[in-house]
N, C-alpha and C positions, 0 to 999 in steps of 0.2 A: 393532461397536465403532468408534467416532470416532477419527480420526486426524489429530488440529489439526496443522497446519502451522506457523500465527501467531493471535498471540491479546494482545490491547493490554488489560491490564488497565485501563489509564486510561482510554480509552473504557468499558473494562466497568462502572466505578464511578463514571462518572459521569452511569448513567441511578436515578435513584432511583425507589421505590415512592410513589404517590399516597398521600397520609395516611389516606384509609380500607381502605387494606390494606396498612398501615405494619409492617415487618416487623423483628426488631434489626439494629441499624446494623450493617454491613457494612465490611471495614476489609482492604483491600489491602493487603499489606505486600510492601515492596522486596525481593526475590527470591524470592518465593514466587510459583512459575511454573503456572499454570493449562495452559497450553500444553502439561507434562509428563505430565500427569494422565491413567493408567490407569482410564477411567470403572469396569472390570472388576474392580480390584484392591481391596482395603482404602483406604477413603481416610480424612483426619483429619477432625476438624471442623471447621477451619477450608478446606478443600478442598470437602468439603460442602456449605456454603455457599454458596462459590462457584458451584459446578457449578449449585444450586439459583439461584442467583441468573441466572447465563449461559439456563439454558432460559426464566427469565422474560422477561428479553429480547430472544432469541429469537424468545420465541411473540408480545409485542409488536411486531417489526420484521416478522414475516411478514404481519401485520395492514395493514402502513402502508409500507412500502419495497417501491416498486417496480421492476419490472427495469432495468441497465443499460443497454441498447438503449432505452427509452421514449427516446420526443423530445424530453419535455418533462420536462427536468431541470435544475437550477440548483444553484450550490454551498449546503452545508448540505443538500441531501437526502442521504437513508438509500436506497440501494441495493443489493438482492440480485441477487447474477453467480453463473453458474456459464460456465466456460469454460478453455479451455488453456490454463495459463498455466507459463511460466518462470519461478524467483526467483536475484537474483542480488545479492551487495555489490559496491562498486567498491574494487580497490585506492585504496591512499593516501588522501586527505583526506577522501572519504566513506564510508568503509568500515564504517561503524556504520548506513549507511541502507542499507536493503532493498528491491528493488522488483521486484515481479509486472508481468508483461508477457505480453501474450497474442499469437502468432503473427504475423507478417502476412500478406494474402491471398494465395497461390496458386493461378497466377500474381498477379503485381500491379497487374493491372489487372480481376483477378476481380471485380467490384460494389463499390461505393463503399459500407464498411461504416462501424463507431463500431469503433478499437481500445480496450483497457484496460490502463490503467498504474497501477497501486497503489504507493503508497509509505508505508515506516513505519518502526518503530526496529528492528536488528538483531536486540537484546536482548528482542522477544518474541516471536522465532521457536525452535521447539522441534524436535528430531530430527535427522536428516544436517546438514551446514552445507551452506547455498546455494554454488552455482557463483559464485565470483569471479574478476571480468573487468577487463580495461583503463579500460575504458567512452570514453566520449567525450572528444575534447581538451580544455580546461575553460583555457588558457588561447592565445594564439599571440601569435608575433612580428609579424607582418605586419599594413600597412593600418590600416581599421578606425578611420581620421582621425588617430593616431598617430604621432609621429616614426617612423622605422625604429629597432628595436632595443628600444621598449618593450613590456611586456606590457600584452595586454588580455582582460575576462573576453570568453568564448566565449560565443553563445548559449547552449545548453546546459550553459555551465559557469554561466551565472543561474539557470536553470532548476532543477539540482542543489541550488544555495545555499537558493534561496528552498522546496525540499521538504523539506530538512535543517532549516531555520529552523521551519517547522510544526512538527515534527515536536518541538522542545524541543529539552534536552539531550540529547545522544547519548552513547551511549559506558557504557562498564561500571561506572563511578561513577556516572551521574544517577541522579535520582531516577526517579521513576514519573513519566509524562506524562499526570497527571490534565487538566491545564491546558493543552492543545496549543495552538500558536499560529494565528492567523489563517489564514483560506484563505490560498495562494500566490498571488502575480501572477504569470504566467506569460505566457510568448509565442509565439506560433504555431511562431515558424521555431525556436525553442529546444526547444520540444515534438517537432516533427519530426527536428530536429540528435540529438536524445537516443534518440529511437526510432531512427532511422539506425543509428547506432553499436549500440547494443542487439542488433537484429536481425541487424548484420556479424557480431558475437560468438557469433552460433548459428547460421551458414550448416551447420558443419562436424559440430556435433552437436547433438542435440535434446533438451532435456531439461526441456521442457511436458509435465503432468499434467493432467487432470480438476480441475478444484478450485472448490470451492462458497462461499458465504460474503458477509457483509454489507460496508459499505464506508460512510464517508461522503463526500460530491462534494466536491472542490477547486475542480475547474475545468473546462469541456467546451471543449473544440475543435471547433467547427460541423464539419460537411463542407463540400466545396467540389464544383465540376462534377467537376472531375478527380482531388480527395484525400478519402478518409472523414476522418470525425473521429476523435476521440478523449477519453474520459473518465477524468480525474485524481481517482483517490482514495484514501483513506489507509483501511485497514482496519480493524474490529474485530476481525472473524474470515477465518481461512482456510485450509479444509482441505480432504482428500481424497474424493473421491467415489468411496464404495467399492461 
């Protein structure tokens, strides 16, 4: 039995069938959670459906999405991950975004890998609620060209904005995010500021799974002599590997 984690119906609907194997329109409706779905149990017909609809493509992205690790990835590819990952919301202003995040190497200077960071909407995550944390400073007083005493955004607190922004509407009123917005612009030192903080939040306890699942690319962070990279992506699916 499957065990979804997260599961983006707007990504789900919005891969259609080629007109020679056109099949009846398919019609996601707002609160009707895929993600809850007992494959085991009686299901409706319009659940059905779905589930019929998710193997199809599925069995099309195993055909064509290639691993996370590959080199040669650029945003808008489909990639399949399977790896440890932690999911966590942040208190306060983004607390409707959701993000998967896989270990960092131990020790840290264990080989110059590619991390992964998933980000998506709260509201299509299914089961326990993720661990929520501090997260990173997102705004400070100091420097930064600034008089003394104003505020200014944080790297990382862009960083935040601009996967919140993808990401649509958040929150327990939007709608569905058939429509998600443009990849993120994103920044090296913001990308690293955000995993920093991340990774401080889980010194004390662990709570990374196995977990499997497709993604599409935002943005990669090269490696560098002395830092792995890192690949930004927002997911369709993501579940447990049982």
């Amino acid at each position: 039995m499957r065990e979804i984690v997260y599961l983006s119906e707007g990504k789900l609907s919005a891969f259609l069938p080629e007109p020679r194997l056109a099949v009846p329109t398919i019609k996601l409706h707002a609160g009707v959670s895929m993600a809850g779905i007992n494959v085991e149990s009686p299901a409706t017909d319009l659940q059905r459906d779905l589930l019929r609809h998710l193997k199809r493509v599925e069995k099309d992205l195993a055909r064509r999405a290639l691993s996370h690790l590959e080199p040669e990835l650029a945003p808008g590819r489909w990639v399949q991950f399977e790896a440890p990952l932690s999911w966590i919301t942040l208190r306060g202003r983004f607390q409707d975004l959701v993000l998967f995040v896989d270990p960092p190497p131990s020790p840290p200077e264990a080989g110059v890998t590619r991390r992964l960071l998933l980000h998506g909407s709260a509201r299509h995550l299914s089961g326990r609620p993720p661990v929520q944390v501090d997260g990173p400073a997102l705004t400070d007083l100091e420097g930064g060209g600034h008089s003394a005493g104003k505020l200014f955004v944080t790297q990382a607190g862009h960083v935040l904005a601009e996967l919140a922004r993808a990401q649509g509407p958040l929150g327990p009123d939007a709608q569905d995010d058939t429509s998600p917005g443009p990849a993120p612009s994103l920044s090296r030192a913001g990308i690293r500021d955000l995993l920093t903080a991340l990774d401080a939040e889980s010194t004390e306890v662990s709570t990374s799974a196995l977990m499997i699942g497709y993604a599409k690319v935002s943005a990669l962070l090269p490696a560098t002599a002395t830092e792995g990279g890192c690949l930004v992506a927002s997911p369709l699916i993501v579940e447990y590997v049982n």
